[in-house]
N, C-alpha and C positions, 0 to 999 in steps of 0.2 A: 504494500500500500504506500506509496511512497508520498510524502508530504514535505509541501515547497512552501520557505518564508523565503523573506525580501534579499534574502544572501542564497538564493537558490539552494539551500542547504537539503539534501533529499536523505530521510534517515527511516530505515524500514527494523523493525525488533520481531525478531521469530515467536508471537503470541502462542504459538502451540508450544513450545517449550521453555518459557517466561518463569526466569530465577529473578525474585526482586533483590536488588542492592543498591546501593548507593549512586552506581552509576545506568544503572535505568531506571533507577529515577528521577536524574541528569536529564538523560535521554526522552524521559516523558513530559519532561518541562518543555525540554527542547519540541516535542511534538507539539502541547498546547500552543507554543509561541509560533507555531511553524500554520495553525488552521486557518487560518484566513491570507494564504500568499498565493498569488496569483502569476509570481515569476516565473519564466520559463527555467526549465532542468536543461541540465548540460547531456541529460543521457534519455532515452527513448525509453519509455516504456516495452516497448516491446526487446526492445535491444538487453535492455534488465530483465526482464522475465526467460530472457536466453541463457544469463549468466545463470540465473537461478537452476536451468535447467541443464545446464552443461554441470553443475555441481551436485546436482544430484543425483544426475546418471552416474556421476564417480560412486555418491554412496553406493546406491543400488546396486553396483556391481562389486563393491565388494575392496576399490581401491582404497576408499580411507571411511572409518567409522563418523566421522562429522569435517565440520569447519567454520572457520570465520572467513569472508570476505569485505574488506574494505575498497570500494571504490572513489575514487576522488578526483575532481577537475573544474578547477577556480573555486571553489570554495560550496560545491555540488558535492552531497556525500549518499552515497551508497553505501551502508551497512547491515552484516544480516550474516548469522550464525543459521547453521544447518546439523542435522544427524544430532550424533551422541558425544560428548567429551569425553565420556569413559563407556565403557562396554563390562570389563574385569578389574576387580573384584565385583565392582557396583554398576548399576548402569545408571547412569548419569550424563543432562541432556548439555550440547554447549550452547554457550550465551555469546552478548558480542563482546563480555570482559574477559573472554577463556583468557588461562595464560600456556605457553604452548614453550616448548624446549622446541628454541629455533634453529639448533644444530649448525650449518655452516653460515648462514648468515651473522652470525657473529662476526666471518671476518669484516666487514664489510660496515657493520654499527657499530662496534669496540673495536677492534687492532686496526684496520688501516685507517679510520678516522682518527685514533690515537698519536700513529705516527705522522699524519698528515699537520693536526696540530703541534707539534714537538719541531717539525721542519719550522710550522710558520712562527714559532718562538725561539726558531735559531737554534735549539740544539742538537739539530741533526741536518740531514742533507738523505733525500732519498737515493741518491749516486753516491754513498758514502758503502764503502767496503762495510758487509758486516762484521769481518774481524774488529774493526773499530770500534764497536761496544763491546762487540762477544768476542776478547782476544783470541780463546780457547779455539773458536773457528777458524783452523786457518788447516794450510797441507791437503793435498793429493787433488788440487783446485778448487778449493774453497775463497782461498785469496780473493780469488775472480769473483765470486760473488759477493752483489751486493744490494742494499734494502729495496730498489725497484727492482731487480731479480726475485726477489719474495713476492716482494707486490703482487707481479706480473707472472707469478709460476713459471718465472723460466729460468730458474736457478739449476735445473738440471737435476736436484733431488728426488726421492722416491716418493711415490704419493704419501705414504705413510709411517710411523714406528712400528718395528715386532712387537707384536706381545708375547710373544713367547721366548725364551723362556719368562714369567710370569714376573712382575716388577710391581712398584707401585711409589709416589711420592711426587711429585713436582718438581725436584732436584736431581730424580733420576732421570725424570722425563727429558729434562732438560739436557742432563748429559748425552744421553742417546741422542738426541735431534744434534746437537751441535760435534759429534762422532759420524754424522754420516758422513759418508765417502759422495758428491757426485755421479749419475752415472755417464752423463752429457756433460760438456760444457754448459757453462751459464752462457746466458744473452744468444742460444740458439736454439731450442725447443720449448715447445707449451706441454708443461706437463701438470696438472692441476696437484697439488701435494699440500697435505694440512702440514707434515714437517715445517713448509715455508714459512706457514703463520704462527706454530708454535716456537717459532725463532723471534718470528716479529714479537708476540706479546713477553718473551724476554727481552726485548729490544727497549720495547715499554717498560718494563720493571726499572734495568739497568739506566738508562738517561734520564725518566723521573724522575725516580726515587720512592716508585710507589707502585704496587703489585696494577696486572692493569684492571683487575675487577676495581679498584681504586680512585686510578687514574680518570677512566672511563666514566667512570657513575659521577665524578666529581665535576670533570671540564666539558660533557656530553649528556648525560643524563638527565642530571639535575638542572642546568640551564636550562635545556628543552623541555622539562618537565613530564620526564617519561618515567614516573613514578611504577609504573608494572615492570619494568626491566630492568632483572641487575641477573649478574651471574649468584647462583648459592641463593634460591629465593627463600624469603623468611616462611617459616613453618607456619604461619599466619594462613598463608598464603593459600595452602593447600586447598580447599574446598574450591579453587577456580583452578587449577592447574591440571591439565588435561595428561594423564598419566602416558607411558609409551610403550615399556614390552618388558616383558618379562627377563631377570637378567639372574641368572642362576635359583634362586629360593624368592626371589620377592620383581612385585612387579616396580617397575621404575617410574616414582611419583614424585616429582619433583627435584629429583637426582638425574643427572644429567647422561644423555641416551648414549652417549658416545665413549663408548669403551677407553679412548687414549684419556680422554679429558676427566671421567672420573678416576682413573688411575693417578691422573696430577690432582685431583683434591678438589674436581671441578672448576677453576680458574685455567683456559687455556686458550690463547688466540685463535684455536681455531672453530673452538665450538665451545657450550659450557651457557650461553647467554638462555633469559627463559625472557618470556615480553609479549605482549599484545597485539593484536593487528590495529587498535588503535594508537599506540603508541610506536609503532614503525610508522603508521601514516603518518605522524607527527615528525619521525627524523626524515621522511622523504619529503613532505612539507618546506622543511627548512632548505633540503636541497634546492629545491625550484625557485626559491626564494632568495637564493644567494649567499646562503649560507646565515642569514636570520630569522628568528620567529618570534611573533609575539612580542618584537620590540626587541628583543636580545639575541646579539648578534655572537654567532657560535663558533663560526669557520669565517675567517676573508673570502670576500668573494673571487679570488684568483687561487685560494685553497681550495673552492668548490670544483674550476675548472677541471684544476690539476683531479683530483679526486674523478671526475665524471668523463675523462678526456682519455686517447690512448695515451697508454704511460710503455707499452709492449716493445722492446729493442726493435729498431727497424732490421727487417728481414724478416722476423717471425710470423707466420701466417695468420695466427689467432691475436685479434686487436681484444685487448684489457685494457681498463681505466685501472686508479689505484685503487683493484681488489672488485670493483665490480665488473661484471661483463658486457660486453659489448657484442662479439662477434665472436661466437664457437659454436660445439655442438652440445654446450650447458644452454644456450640461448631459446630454449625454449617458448620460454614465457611471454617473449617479442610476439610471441605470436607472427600471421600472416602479417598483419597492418603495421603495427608499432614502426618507427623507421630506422632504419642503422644509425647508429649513435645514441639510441634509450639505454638504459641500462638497468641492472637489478643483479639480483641473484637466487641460489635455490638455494635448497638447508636438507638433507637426509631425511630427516623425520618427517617429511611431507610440507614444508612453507617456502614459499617464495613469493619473487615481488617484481616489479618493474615499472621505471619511471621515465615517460616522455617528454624530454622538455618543451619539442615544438608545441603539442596540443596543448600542454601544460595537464598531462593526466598521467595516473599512476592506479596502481592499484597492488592490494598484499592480500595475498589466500596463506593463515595458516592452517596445520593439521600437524593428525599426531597420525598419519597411515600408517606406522608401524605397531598402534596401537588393534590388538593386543599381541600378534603373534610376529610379527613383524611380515608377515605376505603380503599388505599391501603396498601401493604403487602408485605416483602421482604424474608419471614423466609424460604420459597423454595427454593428462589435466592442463599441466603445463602449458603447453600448447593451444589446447582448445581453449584455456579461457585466457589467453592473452589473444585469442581472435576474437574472443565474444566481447571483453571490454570493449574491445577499439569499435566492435563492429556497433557497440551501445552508445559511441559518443554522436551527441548528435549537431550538427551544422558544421561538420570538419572534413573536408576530405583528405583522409590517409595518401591518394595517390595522388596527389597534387604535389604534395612535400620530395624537398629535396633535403635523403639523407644528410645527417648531420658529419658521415666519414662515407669514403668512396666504397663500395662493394670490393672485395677481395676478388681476386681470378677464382672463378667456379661458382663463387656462392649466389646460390640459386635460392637461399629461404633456407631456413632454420627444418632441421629433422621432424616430424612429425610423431614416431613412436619407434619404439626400441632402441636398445643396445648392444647391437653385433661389435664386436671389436675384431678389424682384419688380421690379418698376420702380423703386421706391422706394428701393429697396437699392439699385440700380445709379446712382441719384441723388444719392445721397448720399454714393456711395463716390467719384461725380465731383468732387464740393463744390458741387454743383447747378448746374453751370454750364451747363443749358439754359436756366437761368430766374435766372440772374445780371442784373440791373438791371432785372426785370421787376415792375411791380403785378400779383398775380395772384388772382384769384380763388381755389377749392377746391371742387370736386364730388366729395363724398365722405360718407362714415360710420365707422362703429364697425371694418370693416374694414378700413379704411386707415392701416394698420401696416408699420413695417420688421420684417425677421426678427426681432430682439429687444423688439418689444413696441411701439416709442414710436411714437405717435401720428403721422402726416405733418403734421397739422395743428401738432404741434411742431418738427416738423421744417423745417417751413417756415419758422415763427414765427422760428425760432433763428437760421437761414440766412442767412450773411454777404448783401447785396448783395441779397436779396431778401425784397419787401415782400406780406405778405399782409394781403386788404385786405378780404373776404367770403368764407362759407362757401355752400352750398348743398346742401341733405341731401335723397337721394332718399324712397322709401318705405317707411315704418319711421323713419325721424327717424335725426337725428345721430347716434343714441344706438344703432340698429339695437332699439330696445324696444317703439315703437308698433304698434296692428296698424287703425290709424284714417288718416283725414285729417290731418295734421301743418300746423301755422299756424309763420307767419317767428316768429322768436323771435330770441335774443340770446346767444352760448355766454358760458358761466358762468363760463370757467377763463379761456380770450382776449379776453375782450370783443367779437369780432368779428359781424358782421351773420350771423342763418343765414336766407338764403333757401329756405321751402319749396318741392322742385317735385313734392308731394304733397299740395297745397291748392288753394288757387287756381286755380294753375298748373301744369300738366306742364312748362313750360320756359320758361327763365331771361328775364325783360325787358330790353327793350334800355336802360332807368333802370339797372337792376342791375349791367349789363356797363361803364356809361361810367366811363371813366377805367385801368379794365382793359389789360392789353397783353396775358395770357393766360386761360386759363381751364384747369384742369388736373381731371381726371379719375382719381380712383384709388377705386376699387371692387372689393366682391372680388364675382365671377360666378359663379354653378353650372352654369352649360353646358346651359341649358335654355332655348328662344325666349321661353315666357311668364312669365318670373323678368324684371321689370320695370327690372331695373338696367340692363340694355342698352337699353332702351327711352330711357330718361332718357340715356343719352349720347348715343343719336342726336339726342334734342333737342336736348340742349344743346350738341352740333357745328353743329346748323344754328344754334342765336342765336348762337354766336363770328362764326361767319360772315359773317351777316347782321351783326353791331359790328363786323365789322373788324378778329378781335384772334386769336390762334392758338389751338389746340386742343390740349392735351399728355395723354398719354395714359399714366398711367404702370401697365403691363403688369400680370398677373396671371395664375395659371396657372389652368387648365381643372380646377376639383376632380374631373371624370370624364373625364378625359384628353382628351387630343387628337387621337383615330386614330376612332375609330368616329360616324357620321354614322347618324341615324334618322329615320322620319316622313314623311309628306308635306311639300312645300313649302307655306308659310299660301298659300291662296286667299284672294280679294278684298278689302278697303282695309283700308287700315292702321288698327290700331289698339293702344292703350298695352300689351297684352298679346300683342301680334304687328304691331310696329311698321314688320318688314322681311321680304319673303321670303321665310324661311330656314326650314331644315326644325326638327324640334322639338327634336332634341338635336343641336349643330350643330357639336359639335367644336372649336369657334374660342377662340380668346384672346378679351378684349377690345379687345386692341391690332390684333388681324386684326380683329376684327368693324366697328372703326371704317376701320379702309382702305377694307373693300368698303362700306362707306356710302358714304364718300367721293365711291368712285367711280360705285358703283350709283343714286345717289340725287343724282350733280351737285352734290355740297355743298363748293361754293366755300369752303374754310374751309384756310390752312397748319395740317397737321397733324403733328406729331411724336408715334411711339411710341416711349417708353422701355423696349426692350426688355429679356425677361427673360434671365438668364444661369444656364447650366447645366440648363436642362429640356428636356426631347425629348416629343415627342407620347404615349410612350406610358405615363408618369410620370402616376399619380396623385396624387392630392393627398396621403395617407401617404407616398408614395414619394418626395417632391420634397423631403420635412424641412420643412412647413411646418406651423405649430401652427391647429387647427381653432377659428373662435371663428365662433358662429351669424351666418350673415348675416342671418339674419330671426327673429322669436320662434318659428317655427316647423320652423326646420331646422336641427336639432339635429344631425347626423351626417352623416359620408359615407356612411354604410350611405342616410338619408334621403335626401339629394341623388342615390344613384345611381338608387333608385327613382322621384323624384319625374319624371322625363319621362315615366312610365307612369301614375302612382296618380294623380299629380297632374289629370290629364285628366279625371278622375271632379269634382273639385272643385266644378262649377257642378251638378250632379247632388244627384239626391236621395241620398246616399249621403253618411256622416260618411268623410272621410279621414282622423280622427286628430285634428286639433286639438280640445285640449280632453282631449288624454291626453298621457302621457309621450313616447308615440312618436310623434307625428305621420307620414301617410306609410309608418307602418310598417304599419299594420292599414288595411281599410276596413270598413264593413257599415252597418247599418240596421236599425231596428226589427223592419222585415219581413221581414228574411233571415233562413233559419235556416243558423248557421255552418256547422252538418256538410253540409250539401247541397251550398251555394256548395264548398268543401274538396274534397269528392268528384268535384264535375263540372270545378273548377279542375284539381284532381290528376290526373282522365282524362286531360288534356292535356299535360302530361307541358311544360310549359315550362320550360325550359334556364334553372339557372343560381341557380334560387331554389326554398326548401321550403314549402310551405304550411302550418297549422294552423289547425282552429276555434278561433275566441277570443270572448267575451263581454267588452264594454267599457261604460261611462257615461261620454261626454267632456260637461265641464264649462261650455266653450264653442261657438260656433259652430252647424254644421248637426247635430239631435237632441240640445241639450246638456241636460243631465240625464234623457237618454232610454237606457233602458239596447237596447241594439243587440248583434247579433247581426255574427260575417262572417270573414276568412280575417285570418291573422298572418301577415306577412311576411317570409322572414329571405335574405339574398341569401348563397349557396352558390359562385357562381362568377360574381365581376362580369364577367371578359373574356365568358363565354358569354350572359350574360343582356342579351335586348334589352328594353329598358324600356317604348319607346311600343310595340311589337307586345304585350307584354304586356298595356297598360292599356289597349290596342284590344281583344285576348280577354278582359278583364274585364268590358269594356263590353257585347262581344258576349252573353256568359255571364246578366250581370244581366239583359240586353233579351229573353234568351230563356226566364228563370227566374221574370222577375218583371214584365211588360210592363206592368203596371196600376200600377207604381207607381214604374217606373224610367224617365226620359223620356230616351231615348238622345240625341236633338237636343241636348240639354244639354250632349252632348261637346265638340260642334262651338265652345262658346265659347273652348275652348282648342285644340283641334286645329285649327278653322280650315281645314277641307276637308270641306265637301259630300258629295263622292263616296265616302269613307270612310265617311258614315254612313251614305247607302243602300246602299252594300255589307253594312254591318251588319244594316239593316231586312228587306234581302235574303235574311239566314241564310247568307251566301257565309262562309268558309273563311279561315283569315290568310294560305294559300297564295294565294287568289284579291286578297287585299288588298296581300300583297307587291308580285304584279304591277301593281297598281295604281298601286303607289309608285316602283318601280321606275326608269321615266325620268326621274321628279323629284329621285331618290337622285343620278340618274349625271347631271342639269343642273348640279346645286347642288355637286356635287363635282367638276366640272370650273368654274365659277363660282368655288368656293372656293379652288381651287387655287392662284388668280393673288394671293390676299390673303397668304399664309399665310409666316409669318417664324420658324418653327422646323420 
C-alpha cells in the first residue's frame, strides 16, 4: 500500500507479520503524516508490486527463508520485510528492523571506509606498501604489495585462511594472513580474497590506534547515526537478529556466520558486521550525497570519488572502486539496467546492495539464506531484482545514460545464474600448481579468460614458479578478429613468440615445442564437430607427444550443453573441419573431447584435464554464469551457436548464411529464393522448437555480398526441443527440392561428412527415413562417449 507525503516518501510495513516496536511506531507516525500527499513517487506501482514478487518467488522456492528490502531515490522510500526471520529453533516473522549478519559487506561499510578516512587525515596513502604498517609482511613478494592491492583484490593472495589445522584468537588470525606467501604477483590478477581485508582491518588497528570495531563505530557509525550496526551486537539485541545456521551444537544467533571471523573473536575486516537494511540505506544515502548526511559531513567529497571510482591497476580486466564493485562476475545486483559505474556489493549470508548515482537510486535486500541449513541461494535474486528496481523507477530512462566507465572488451551484461568455474579458475584458485616449475607453452585466444575477465595468458605471465615461454593462436588469431590465414607474429602487450596454427601450419613444430615441459590448451568451444578449435587441439596433442612434453587441458563448458548428441558420425579421412569421428553436435567438453582422442587415436601424449567445477551436462552457457565474448567474428550469440550445427551445414553451398549481416547464422537465402515460398514450405513442416519468417537481407561480405537475397529468419523458441543438424538437413532437403538448378546439395556433405545422408536427400526420402539412418551411429558414439565423459 504505499503512501506519499510532500517529500515523496513511499513507506509500505508487512501488516501480516506486524512486530510492534519503537520503530514502527516511527514508521506509523510517518504513515499518519504521509495520508493526505498527493506527490508523485519516484517508483511505479506496478514496477513495486514486481519487486514484491521477484522476492517472493525466492521465498517460495526455497532460496532464503524471508527478507528486508529497502528501496530509495530522492528521498522516495520503499520498505517492506517479507517471509520468516527465523525458521529454527522458533519461527519467527521479519520486520523492516531485522538485524541480519551482513557477512562481506563489511568490507565495504567498516574496512575500506576506514582506510579511506585514515588516507584523508594523512596517515596513510593507499599506494603505500603494506609492509609499512605490517613490517612482518614482507618476502617471497609481499614487498610488492600494497593497500590499493587489498583494496582492489589484486594483491595476488589466496581467497582465504586454512582452518585447518584448527586455531582460534585474533592474533593468530593475524599471523596466518600476514605469512601468506602470494601466489601471482600483485597489481596483475583479480582474485577476490577476504585475506586482503583481514590485512586491511589490521591496517586499521595499527595507524589508529584503535581495534577497527572501534574505529568504525566511532568516525562512521555514530556520525551517521547507524545505531543497528556494530560488529559483536549487544545481547539486547537478540529478539530482532535474524539467526543463520547451525555451526557445530548451536545455531548461530547473533554470532557471527563466518567461520574465519569468529575464530578472531568476531572483529575482522572482512566480515563480522551485523546492521539493518535501514541503516545501510543511511551509509549509501551519505554516498550520493557526497559524503554528508543530515548536516554532518563524514567523508570529503573527493574521498567519496576515490571510494566509488576505479581504484583496479590499469591492465587488470575487473574494474573495483575502493572495495566496492563495479565490473565483475560479483556484479550481479546491476542488474540489466543499472549502468557501468553503480556500484555495491554482496555478503555470503544472503544481502547485498547497489547504488546508482546517475538516477540517484539504490537499493539493499538483506537475508539470512543460509538460515537454517545453509542450502539456500541468492545469486539469481541478485540479478532479478536489480532488474526489477530499475525497471520500478519511474520517469528515467536506463538507456538513455551514458555509463559512468567504458565497457570492458567482451562484457556483454552481468551473469544471470550460476557458478561454473572453467579450468582456468580452478587453476588459479590452486596457485597453478599443475604447472608449478614448468616452461610452458599456450594454445589459446581471445577466449581464454578466468571468470572475471583476465586474460590466462596473464595469468600465467604473473604465476609464481611458472614460466611462459610461446603462444600459439588457432583460427581467427590471438585476437579471435581475423577471418583469413593468420602469419607467426609477436604479442604486443608480452612480448612473447605467437605461433600460427592457421598458416602455414595446422600444428605446432617440433622447433616450436623444444625446451617446452608442457603445452596447455584453453579455448572456448561451441559444441559443434566443424568449429575448428577442437581440430587444433587434436593436433597439437599429437606434436606434445610426438616432443615428449605433457598436454594440459584446461576445461570449458559446452555453450549448448552437454546432454543432447546429433548427426551422423563424419564418414571417411580426416580432415581440419572433421578431424575425428564424432557426430556433428557432440555434447563433449573439451576436456572429454581430448581423452577420447587420446585414446581413440593412440596418442601417446601425458594428458591432464583441468576440470570444471560446479557445471552438470544440462547447464547452458547463460545458465552456468558465464559472460559470452564471440569466439569467432562471426558468432555472435548463443541464440547463433545453438543454430549453427544446422544453418551452418549450408555454409559451403550456394546459399548466404548470414555473414556479412548482423546476425550471422540467424537468417539464410539467396538471390534466387523467394522468402515467402522457402517460409511457407519450411512452416508446413512444422519443426520443433524455432519460428520462421521471410526476410530480405544484403550481406556485405562473403557468399552474395552486396547481393541483395531473398530467404527465412530465424528465431529459436524452444532450445531443449529444437534439433539443429535435423533441421539444416530439412533445409537442405527443402532448397534441393525448390531450387535444384541452382542449389548443389553435395555441397552439404563438406561439413556433414556422410554420403548417405545426401543420397537420402537426392532421394526425396523423409527426416523420418534419415533419423533411421543415423540412428546406430547416434547409439555407437554415445556408448563410445560415455567412457570419456567427466561431468
Amino acid at each position: 500500500m504505499p503512501v506519499r507525503n510532500a517529500k515523496t516518501r513511499v513507506v509500505t510495513l508487512p501488516l501480516f507479520n506486524f512486530q510492534f516496536s519503537i520503530f514502527n511506531f516511527l514508521l506509523l507516525l510517518t504513515l499518519a503524516a504521509c495520508a493526505t500527499s498527493t506527490a508523485p513517487s519516484p517508483f511505479s506501482a506496478e514496477g513495486l508490486a514486481n519487486v514484491d514478487r521477484v522476492i517472493e518467488s525466492a521465498i517460495e522456492a526455497g532460496r532464503t527463508p524471508g527478507g528486508v528490502v529497502h528501496v530509495e531515490r530522492r528521498g522516495g522510500i520503499y520498505a517492506r520485510a517479507y517471509g520468516q526471520r527465523s525458521i529454527v529453533p522458533v519461527e519467527a516473522p521479519a520486520s523492516v528492523d531485522t538485524i541480519y549478519d551482513v557477512a562481506s559487506i563489511t568490507k565495504v561499510i567498516a574496512t575500506a571506509p576506514s582506510i579511506y578516512l585514515l588516507q584523508e587525515r594523512g596517515a596513510l596513502s593507499i599506494d603505500d606498501p603494506v609492509s609499512r604498517h605490517l613490517p612482518a609482511f614482507i618476502g617471497d613478494g609481499r614487498e610488492a604489495i600494497t593497500i590499493r592491492h587489498l583494496l582492489t583484490h589484486t594483491s595476488g593472495l589466496r581467497p582465504g585462511l586454512p582452518l585447518s589445522p584448527a586455531w582460534s584468537g585474533y592474533a593468530h588470525g593475524i599471523g596466518l594472513a600476514l605469512a601468506e606467501i602470494p601466489v601471482t604477483k600483485a597489481g596483475y590478477v583479480f582474485r577476490y580474497s577476504d585475506i586482503n581485508y583481514i590485512l586491511l582491518g589490521e591496517v586499521v588497528r595499527q595507524v589508529s590506534g584503535e581495534s577497527l570495531d572501534q574505529f568504525a563505530t566511532r568516525v562512521i557509525f555514530q556520525p551517521l547515526r547507524m545505531r543497528d550496526t556494530r560488529f559483536l551486537p549487544d545481547p539486547s539485541w537478540r529478539g530482532r537478529i535474524a539467526p543463520t545456521q547451525q555451526a557445530e551444537e548451536r545455531m548461530l544467533h547473533g554470532e557471527v556466520h563466518d567461520p574465519t571471523a569468529r575464530r578472531m573473536g568476531g572483529v575482522a575486516g572482512h566480515a563480522g558486521l551485523f546492521s539493518t537494511a535501514a541503516d545501510l540505506a543511511r551509509f549509501a544515502r551519505m554516498l550520493l550525497a557526497g559524503g554528508t548526511l543530515d548536516g554532518v559531513r563524514v567523508f570529503a567529497p573527493d574521498t567519496v570519488r576515490l571510494m566509488t571510482s576505479v581504484q583496479t591497476p590499469e591492465g587488470v580486466a575487473v574494474r573495483r572502486a575502493g572495495g566496492f564493485d563495479l565490473d565483475s562476475n560479483y556484479s550481479r545486483p546491476r542488474g540489466a539496467y543499472f549502468p557501468l559505474g553503480s556500484f555495491g556489493h554482496t555478503g555470503w549470508t544472503g544481502g547485498f546492495f547497489w547504488v546508482d548515482p546517475v538516477s540517484e537510486t539504490f537499493y539493499v535486500f538483506l537475508s539470512n539464506r543460509v538460515h537454517p541449513d545453509g542450502t539456500g541461494g541468492v545469486v539469481s535474486l541478485q540479478q532479478e531484482l536489480g532488474t526489477a528496481v530499475a525497471e520500478a523507477v519511474s520517469g528515467f530512462d536506463f538507456r538513455a545514460v551514458a555509463p559512468r566507465i567504458s565497457p570492458r572488451p567482451g562484457n556483454l551484461g552481468t551473469a544471470t545464474a550460476g557458478d561454473t568455474q572453467n579450468g582456468i579458475d580452478v587453476l588459479s584458485a590452486a596457485g597453478f600448481e599443475a604447472l608449478r616449475g614448468l616452461r610452458v607453452g599456450l594454445v589459446t585466444n581471445h577466449t581464454g579468460i578466468d571468470s572475471y575477465g583476465n586474460p590466462t595468458i596473464d595469468l600465467l605471465r604473473a604465476a609464481r614458479e611458472v614460466e611462459l615461454v610461446a603462444l600459439f593462436s588457432p583460427e581467427h588469431g590471438i585476437r579471435g578478429l581475423l577471418d583469413d590465414k593468420v602469419d607467426d607474429s609477436v604479442d604486443s602487450i608480452s612480448g612473447l613468440p605467437i605461433y600460427s596454427l592457421y598458416g602455414e601450419r595446422r600444428k605446432p613444430a617440433l622447433e616450436q615445442l623444444q625446451g617446452l615441459d608442457a603445452l596447455v590448451f584453453d579455448i572456448q568451444d561451441i559444441g559443434t564437430r566443424f568449429y575448428t578449435y577442437i581440430s587444433t587441439m587434436g593436433l597439437a596433442m599429437e606434436a606434445a607427444g610426438e616432443a615428449g612434453i605433457r598436454f594440459i587441458v584446461l576445461d570449458r563448458v559446452n555453450p549448448i550443453g552437454g546432454q543432447k548428441v546429433e548427426g551422423p558420425i563424419r564418414a571417411g579421412e580426416s580432415m581440419f573441419t572433421a578431424w575425428h569421428p564424432i557426430v556433428v553436435r557432440h555434447g563433449m567438453t573439451i576436456g572429454e573431447l581430448a581423452r577420447m582422442y587420446r585414446a581413440e587415436r593412440s596418442i601417446e601424449v601425458e594428458l591432464e584435464v583441468i576440470a570444471l567445477r560446479n557445471w552438470s551436462r544440462d547447464l547452458w552457457f547463460d545458465r552456468s554464469g558465464q559472460r559470452w565474448i564471440n569466439p569467432s567474428p562471426n558468432m555472435r550469440s548463443l541464440a547463433q551457436a545453438t543454430l549453427y550445427p544446422g544453418v551452418g551445414l549450408l555454409e559451403a553451398t550456394e546459399v548466404s548464411v548470414g555473414r556479412g549481416t548482423a546476425t550471422p547464422f540467424e537468417l539464410f537465402g539467396a538471390p534466387y529464393i523467394e522468402g515467402a515460398v522457402l517460409a511457407r514450405e519450411l512452416g508446413a513442416l512444422a519443426i520443433a522448437g524455432i519460428d520462421l519468417a521471410p526476410v530480405v537481407f544484403t550481406p556485405d561480405a562473403s557468399v552474395f555480398a552486396g547481393q541483395r537475397c531473398e530467404g527465412v529468419r530465424l528465431t529459436v523458441t524452444d532450445r531443449e526441443a529444437f534439433h539443429a543438424v535435423e533441421a539444416g538437413v530439412t533445409f537442405a532437403s527443402v532448397l534441393h527440392r525448390l531450387y535444384p538448378s541452382h542449389f548443389t546439395v553435395e555441397k552439404v556433405d563438406r561439413l556433414l561428412r556422410h554420403p548417405a545422408t545426401i543420397d537420402a536427400i537426392r532421394e526425396g526420402k523423409g527426416l523420418d527415413e534419415i533419423r533411421e539412418l543415423w540412428r546406430p551411429e547416434i547409439e555407437e558414439f554415445a556408448a563410445r562417449r560415455q567412457r570419456y565423459l567427466l561431468y
